[in-house]
C-alpha positions in Angstrom: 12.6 -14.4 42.5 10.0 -14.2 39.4 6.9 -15.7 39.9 4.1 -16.7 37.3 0.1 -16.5 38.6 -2.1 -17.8 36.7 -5.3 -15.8 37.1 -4.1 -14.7 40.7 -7.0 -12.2 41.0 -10.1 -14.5 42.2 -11.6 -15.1 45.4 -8.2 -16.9 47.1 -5.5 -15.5 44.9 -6.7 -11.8 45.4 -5.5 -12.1 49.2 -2.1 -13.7 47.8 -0.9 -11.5 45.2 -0.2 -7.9 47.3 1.5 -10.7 49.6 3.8 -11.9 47.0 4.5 -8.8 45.6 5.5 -7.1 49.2 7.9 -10.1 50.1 9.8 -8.8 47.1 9.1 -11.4 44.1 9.0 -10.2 40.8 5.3 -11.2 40.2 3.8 -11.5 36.5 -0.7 -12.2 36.2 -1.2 -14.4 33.1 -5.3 -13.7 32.8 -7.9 -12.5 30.6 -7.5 -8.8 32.3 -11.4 -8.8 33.2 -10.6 -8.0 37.4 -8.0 -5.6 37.2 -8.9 -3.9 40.4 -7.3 -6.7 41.9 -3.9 -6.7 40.3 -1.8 -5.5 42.7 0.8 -2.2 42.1 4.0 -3.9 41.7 2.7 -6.4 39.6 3.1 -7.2 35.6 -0.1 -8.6 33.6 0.2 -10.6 30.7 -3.5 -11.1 29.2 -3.9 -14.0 28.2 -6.5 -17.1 28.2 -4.6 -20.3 29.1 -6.9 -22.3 27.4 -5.8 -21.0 24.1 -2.3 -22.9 24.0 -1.2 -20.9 21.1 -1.8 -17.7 22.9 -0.3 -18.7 25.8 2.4 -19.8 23.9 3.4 -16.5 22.5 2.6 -14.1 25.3 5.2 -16.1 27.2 7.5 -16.9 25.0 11.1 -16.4 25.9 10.0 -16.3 29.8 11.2 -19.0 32.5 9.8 -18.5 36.3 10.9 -19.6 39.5 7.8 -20.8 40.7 4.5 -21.3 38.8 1.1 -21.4 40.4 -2.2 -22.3 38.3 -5.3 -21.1 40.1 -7.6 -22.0 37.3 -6.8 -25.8 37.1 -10.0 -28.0 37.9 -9.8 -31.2 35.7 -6.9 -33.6 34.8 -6.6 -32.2 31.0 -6.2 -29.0 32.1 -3.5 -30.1 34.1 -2.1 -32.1 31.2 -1.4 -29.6 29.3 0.0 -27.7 32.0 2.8 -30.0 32.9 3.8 -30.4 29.1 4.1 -26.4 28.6 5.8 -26.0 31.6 8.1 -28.9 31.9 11.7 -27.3 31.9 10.3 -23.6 32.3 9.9 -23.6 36.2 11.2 -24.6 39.5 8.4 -25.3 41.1 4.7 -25.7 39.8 2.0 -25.3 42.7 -1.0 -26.9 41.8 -4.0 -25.9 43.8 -6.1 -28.7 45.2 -8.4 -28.6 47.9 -9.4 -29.5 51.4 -12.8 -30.7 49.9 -10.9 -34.3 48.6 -10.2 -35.3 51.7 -12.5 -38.6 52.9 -16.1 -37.7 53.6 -17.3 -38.6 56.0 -14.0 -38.4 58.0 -13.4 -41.2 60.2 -10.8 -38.7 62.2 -10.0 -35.4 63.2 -8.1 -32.9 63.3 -7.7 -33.5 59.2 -3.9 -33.9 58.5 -2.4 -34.2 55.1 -2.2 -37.9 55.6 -6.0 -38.3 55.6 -7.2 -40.4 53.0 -8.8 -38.9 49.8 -11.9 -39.6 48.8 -15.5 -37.8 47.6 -18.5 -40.2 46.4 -20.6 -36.7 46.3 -18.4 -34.4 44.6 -17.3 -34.2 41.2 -15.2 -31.3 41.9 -13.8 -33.1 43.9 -12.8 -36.2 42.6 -11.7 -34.2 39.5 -8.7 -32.7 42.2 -7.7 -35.8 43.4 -7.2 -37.1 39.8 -5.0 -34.0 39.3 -3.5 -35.0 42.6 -2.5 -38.8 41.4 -1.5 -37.4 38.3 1.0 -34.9 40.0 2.3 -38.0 42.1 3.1 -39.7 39.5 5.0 -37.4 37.5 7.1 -36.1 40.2 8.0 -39.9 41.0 8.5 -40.6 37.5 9.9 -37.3 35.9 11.0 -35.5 39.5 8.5 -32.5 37.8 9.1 -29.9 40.6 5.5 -30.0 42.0 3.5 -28.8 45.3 0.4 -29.5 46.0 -1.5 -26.9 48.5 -5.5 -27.8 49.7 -7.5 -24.4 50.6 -10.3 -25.1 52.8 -13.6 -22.9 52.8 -11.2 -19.7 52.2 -12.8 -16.5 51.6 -12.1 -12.5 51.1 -14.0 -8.6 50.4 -15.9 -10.3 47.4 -17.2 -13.0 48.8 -19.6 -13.7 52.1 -19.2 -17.6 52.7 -22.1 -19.5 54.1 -23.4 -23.2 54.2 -26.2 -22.9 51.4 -26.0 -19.8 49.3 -25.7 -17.9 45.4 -21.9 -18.6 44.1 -22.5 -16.1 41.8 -24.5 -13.2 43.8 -23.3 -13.2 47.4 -25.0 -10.6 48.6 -28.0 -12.8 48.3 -27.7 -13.9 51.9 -27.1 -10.2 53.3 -30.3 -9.0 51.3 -32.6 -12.3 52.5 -31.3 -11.8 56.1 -32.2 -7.9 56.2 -35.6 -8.5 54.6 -35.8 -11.2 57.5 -36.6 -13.9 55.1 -35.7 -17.3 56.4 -31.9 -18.7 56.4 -31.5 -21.9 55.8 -28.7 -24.0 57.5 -27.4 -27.4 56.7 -28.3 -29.7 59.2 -28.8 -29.3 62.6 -26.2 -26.4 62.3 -23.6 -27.3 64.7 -21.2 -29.4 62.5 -17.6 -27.5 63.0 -16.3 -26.2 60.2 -12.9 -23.5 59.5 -13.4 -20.7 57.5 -9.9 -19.0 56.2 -9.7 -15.5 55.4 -7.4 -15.2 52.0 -5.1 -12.7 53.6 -4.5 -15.4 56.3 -4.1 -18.3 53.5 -1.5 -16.1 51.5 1.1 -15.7 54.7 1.3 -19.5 54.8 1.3 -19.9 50.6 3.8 -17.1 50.3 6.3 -18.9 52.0 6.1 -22.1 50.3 7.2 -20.4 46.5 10.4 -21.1 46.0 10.9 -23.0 48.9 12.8 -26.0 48.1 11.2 -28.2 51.1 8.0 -27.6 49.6 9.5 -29.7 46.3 7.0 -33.2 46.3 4.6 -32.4 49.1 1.2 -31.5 49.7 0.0 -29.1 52.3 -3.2 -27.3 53.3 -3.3 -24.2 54.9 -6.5 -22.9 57.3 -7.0 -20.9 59.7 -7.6 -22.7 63.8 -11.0 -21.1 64.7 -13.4 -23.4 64.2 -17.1 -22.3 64.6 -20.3 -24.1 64.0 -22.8 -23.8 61.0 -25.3 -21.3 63.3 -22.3 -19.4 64.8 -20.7 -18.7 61.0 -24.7 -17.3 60.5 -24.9 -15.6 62.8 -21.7 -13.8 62.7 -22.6 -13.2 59.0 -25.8 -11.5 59.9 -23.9 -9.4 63.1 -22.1 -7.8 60.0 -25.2 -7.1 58.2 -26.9 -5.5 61.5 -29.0 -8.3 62.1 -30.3 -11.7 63.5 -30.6 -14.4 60.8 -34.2 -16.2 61.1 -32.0 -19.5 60.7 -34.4 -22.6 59.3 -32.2 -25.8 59.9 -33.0 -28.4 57.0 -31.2 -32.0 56.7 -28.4 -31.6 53.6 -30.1 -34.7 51.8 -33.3 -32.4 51.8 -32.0 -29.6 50.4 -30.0 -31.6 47.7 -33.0 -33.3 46.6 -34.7 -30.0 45.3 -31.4 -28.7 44.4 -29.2 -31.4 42.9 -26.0 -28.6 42.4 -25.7 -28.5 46.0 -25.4 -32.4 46.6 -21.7 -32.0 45.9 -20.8 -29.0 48.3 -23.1 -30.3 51.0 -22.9 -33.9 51.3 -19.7 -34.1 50.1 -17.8 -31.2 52.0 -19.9 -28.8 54.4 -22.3 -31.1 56.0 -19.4 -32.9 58.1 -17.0 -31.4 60.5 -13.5 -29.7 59.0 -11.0 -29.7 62.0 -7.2 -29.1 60.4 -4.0 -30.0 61.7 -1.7 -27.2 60.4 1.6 -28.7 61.7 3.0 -29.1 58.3 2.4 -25.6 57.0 4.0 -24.3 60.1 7.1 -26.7 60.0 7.8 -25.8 56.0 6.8 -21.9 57.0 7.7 -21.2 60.3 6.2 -18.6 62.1 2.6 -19.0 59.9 -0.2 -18.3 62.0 -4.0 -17.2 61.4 -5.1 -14.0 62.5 -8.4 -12.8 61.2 -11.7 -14.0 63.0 -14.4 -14.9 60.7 -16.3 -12.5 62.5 -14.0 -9.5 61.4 -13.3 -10.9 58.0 -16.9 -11.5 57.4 -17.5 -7.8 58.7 -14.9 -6.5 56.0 -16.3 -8.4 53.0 -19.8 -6.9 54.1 -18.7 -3.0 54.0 -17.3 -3.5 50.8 -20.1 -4.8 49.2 -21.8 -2.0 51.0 -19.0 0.7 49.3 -19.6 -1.3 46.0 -23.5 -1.2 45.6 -23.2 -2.0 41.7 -21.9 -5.1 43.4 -24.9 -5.8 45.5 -26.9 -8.0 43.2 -29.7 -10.5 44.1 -30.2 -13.9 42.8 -33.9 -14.4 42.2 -33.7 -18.1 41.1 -32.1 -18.3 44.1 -34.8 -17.2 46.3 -37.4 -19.2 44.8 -35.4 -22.0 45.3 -34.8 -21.1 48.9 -38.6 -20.8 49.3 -39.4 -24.0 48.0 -37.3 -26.1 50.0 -38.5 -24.0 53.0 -42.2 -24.6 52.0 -41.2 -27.8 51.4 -39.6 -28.8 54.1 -42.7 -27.1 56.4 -45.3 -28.9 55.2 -43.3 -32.0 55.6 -43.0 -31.1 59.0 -46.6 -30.5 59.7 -47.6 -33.5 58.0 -45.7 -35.4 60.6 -47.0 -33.7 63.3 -50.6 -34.4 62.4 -50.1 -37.7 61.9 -48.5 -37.9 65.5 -51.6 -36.3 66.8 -53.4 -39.0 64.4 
């Protein structure tokens, strides 16, 4: 079976790769070639930029795939041009959504596939659910051999997940919590959430290429452990050797000095994400999560640790961290002295 990534060497797709690859598909990377430590052995790598149709065009030329799988789709025209280059070229298209479209606040749980979509806070999010309608329609109209899959929080070595943190320089958290600097959590930090470790995510995804029940439906795949806000901390700073000096600030607090994190608070981590995984088991039988978030958490610290040029800081970060803090504790004395008043 030949399979087409594209990208397949970021955050998610660097824990699905080796899996594909070892279940015996013929896998080919279409990406720019900038992380090659993560293409697997086993694996061919076209470099490419999908942006650049032309290029695209003629480093694949004369190629067809079984199954095709776009990691690096996030708006509706990227996904446009997607289905008109590989109309008639694949099998199955997987188009990677995620668990952050599904109705915030929830009004039920666990979170099943049938949960109504909808984001108010999150562009990102509404931008998946477009792609989502779009796909929809297409496979009703065309039958374009679509599946839709929605990651949750899902993580792996390069990056340490949190509530409120630097997207671009994880080890940010690590360094603020060893320099016992204040951690701030969401909230009153015991919201449930379900972090998913990307080796876990890729048994489940694995099975659904070239799986012709898969044809039409959506599916997300997590992992069962479900932990609160304070307990993901603190696991985080039990891999780091220490105890987090948590802070717990409301999410409309924090978003008002930081508008960027209005989206991935209010609209995703600030409510609880409880999954139903029935459907992922009934299309791949046998899928099951195995990796704590305490052991996976661990992992993704020692390599950081074995990858110091890796371990970079995020000063803008910090300040901002410090002035929601200061913020948020003057606020908090202000009240008090007016109780007292």
């Amino acid at each position: 079976m030949k399979v087409l990534f594209i990208g397949g060497t970021g955050i998610i797709s660097s824990g699905v790769s080796p899996r594909v690859v070892e279940s015996g598909m013929e896998l080919y990377l279409l990406n720019r070639g900038q992380r090659a430590e993560f293409v697997p052995p086993g694996a061919r790598q076209i470099v490419a930029d999908i942006r650049n149709g032309r290029e695209v065009e003629e480093a694949l030329r004369g190629l067809t795939f079984d199954a095709v799988v776009d990691w690096l789709v996030f708006t509706p025209d990227q996904l446009e041009a997607d289905i008109e280059f590989f109309r008639g070229r694949t099998s199955q298209y997987v188009f990677i959504s995620s668990a952050s479209a599904y109705q915030k606040p929830p009004t039920h749980f666990p979170i099943s596939e049938s949960t109504p979509l909808a984001n108010p806070y999150f562009q990102y999010s509404r931008d998946k659910i477009a792609c989502e309608d779009r796909l929809v329609r297409e496979y009703r109209d065309t039958r374009f051999p679509m599946t839709i899959v929605r990651p949750s929080f899902t993580y792996g070595l390069t990056m340490i997940p949190a509530g409120y943190q630097s997207w671009t320089h994880p080890w940010t958290l690590v360094d603020r919590m060893r320099r016992k600097r204040k951690i701030i959590v969401h909230g009153d930090g015991t919201a449930l959430w379900t972090m998913t470790h990307n080796t876990d995510f890729a048994k489940g995804f694995a099975g659904l290429l070239g799986n012709p029940r898969a044809i039409g439906h959506t599916v997300h795949i997590t992992s069962e452990e479900v932990l609160t806000w304070d307990q993901i901390t603190r696991a985080i700073g039990a891999a780091a050797g220490v105890e987090p000096d948590i802070i717990h600030i409301p999410s409309d607090f924090i978003s008002a000095f930081d508008p960027d994190a209005r989206g991935p608070l209010l609209g995703d981590k600030a409510h609880c994400a409880v999954f139903d995984n029935s459907k992922i088991r009934s299309l791949v039988p046998g899928f099951m999560a195995t990796v704590p978030f305490a052991e996976g958490v661990r992992k993704s610290v020692e390599w950081y640790e074995k990858h110091p040029e890796r371990c970079t800081v995020e000063d803008a970060f910090n300040a901002h961290s410090e002035r929601i803090i200061g913020a948020y504790q003057t606020a908090l004395n202000l009240a008090a002295s007016t109780r007292r008043a």
